[in-house]
N, C-alpha and C positions, 0 to 999 in steps of 0.2 A: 383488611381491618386492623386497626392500628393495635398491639400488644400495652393493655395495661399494667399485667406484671409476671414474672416471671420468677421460675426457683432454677437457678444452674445449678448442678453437678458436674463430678470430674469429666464425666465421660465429654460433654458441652466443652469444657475448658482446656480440654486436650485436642480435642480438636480445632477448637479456635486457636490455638497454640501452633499447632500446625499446618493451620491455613495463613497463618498471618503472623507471629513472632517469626517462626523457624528461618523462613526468609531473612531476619536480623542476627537471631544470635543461635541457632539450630542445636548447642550445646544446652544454654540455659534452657530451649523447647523442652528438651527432653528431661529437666531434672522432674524427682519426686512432687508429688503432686500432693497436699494436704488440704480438706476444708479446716477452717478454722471458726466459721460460724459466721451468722446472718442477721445485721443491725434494721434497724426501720428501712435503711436507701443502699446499701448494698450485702453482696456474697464474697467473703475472704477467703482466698486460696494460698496458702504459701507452698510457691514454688521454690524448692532447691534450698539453701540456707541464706540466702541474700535479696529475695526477689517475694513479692507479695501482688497477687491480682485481684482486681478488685469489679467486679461488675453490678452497673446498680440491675434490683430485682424490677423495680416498677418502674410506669411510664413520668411520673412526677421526680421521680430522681435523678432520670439521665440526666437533664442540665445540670447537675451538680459537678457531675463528674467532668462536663466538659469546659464549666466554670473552672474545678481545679488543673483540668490539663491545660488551659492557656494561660491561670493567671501565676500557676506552682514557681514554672521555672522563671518567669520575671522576681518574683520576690523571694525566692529560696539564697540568692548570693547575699544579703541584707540580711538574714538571718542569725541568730547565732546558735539554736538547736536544729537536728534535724526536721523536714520536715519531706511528705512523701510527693516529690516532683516524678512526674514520671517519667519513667526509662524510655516508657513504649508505649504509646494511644492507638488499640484497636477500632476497625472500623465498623458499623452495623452489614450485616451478612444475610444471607438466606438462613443460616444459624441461629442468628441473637441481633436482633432491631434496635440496639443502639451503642453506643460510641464505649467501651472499657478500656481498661491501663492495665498497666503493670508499673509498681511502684519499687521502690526498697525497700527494705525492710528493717526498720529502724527496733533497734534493742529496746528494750524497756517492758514494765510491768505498766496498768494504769494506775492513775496515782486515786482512782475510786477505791482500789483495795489496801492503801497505805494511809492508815489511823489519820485522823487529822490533826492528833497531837504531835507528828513524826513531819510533817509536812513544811518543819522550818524551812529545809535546805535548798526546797526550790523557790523561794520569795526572791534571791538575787536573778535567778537564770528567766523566770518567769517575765519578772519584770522586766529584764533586759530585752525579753522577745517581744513584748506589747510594746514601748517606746521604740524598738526598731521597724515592727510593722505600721506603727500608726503614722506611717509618712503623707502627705495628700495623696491620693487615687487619681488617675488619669480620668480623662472625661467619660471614655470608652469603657470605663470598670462596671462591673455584674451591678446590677440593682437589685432589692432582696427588700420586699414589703414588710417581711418577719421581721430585719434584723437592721439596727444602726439608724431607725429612722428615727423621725420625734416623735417621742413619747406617747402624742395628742394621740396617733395616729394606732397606737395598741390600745387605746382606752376604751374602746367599747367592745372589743374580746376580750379584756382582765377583767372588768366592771360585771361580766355577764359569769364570770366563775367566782365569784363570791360566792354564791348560797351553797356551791359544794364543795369550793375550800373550808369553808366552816363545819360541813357536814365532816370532812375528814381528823380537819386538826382541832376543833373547838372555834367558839367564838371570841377569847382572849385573844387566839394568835394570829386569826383572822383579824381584827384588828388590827393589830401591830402589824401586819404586811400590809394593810390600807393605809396605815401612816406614811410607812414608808413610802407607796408608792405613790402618796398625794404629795411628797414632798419632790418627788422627783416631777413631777406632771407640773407642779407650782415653782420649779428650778427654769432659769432662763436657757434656754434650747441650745444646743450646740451652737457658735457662732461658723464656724467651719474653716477653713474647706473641709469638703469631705474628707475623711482619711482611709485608708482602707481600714477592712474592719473583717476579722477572725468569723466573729459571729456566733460560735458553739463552744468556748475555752472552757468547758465543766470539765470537772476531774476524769470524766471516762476518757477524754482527748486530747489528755497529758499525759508523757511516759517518763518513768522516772527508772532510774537503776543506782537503787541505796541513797533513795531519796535527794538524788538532785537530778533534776529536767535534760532529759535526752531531747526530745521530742515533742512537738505538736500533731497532730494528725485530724482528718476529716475539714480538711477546709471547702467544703464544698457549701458551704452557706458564705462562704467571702462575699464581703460584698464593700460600699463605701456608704461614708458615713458619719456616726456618732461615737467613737472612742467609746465612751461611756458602757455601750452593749462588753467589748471586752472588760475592763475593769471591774466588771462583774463577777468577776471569777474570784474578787478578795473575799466574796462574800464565800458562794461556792465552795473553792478549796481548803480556804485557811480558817485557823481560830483565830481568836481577837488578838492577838497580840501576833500574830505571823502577820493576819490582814493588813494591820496597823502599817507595818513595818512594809509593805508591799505596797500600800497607799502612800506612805512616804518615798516610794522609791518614783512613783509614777505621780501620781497628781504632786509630789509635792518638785517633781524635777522645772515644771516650767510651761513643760509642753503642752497642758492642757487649760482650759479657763475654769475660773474658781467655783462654775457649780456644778460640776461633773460627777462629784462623790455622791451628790444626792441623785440623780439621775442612775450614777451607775449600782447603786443599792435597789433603787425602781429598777433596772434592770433586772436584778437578781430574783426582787419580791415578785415581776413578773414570768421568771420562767418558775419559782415554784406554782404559779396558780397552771401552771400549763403543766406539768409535769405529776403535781398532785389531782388535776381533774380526768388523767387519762391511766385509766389501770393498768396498761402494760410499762406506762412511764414509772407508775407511783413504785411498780417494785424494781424497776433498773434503777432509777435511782433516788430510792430509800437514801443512801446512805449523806449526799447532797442534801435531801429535805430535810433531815434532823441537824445535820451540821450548819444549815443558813440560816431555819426556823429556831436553832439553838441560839444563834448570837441576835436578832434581829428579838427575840422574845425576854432576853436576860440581861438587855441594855436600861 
């Protein structure tokens, strides 16, 4: 019967360690063994001071991870932050039912816990990482329903969290994320090619150290697409006058067509309706919803 989710601990990861790293690098097997805690799609373990594993908990997650371990290392050389390619792709066992890594372990704090007034210094690096990844996607690249597609295609799961994004924020700001997001639905559709596309750029899956971008992390929603879905992160991370400045470095370089800023603001108005209608979202990230509902309500 197939395992829908699972909770590892050390004891599981030392073993899988064992059975299947040690064969590669049997030093690194054996460093210190840390959890580090457990997101919606996987369990963090840092091993040793260099090395991070990462296994997803449930059955809807593994493709993620195996998304990241074939598409990591084709786009990590094009890159110019770090970003977590893996070292090592374990395999599913009589232990643990499906496919984990072992990553690096990139420096950094999240940029969720650095003010968004402080937030200037990653607008250049940021940027530089979104125009480097948005190159076209091969044919063979992840498809991903959530994320990079057209707009049309979220509109009747946004359309259906109105009465309790209103319930949460008021009916002013509900509003004003309906404007926006009808501007983006009423915006002509990406003309394409697809590009590849991040998918999740919110400040939890930015690393920063003294505020300039180390890191991206969690590409497990890559997919191809609509540019626009990342772009979203002007809204997301920065205040108005970083955003600005982050929108000029991206839409106004070339690379993209002229109606993307409104699409990728619809992007943004749409992950707050998903993130405010889910109570374990609304308190991870609180601090995203006041900082996008700030600019998007005082405009």
């Amino acid at each position: 019967m197939p395992v829908a989710e699972i909770d590892p601990d050390e004891d599981l990861v030392y073993a899988l360690l064992s059975e299947q790293f040690a064969m590669v690098d049997p030093v690194a097997a054996a460093e210190p063994l840390a959890f580090l805690g457990q997101g919606w799609d996987n369990a963090l373990f840092r091993l040793g001071e260099t090395l991070l594993v990462r296994l997803p908990i449930r059955e809807l997650s593994a493709p993620l991870v195996t998304n990241e371990a074939r598409w990591l290392p084709v786009l990590e050389p094009r890159l110019p932050v770090a970003v977590p390619s893996p070292v090592f792709v374990g395999s599913p066992s009589s232990r643990y039912p499906w496919a984990w890594t072992i990553v690096p372990w990139i420096e950094g704090k999240p940029v969720a816990g650095l003010e968004p007034a402080k937030r200037g210094g990653l607008v250049d690096g940021l940027a530089a990482t979104m125009l480097a990844l948005h190159d076209p996607a091969p044919a063979e690249a992840p498809l991903n329903p959530f994320r990079g597609v057209p707009l049309a295609e979220r509109a009747s799961a946004v359309e259906a969290r109105w009465p309790e994004v209103a319930r949460h924020v008021g009916d002013t700001a509900t509003r004003r994320l309906q404007l926006v997001w009808a501007g983006g639905i009423e915006a002509a559709p990406w003309p394409g090619p697809p590009v590849w596309v991040h998918g999740d750029a919110h400040p939890l899956n930015l690393l920063h150290v003294d505020g300039l971008l180390t890191g991206v992390i969690d590409f497990g929603d890559i997919t191809s697409g609509d540019p626009a879905n990342d772009l979203a992160t002007a809204w997301w991370t920065f205040r108005r006058d970083d955003r600005d400045r982050f929108l000029a470095r991206t839409v106004g370089s070339g690379r993209y067509d002229d109606h993307i800023a409104a699409r990728a603001a619809a992007w943004a108005a749409s992950f707050l309706t998903a993130v405010i209608c889910d109570e374990p979202s609304r308190e991870l990230f609180a601090g995203v919803i006041a900082n996008t509902l700030d600019q998007f309500t005082t405009e």
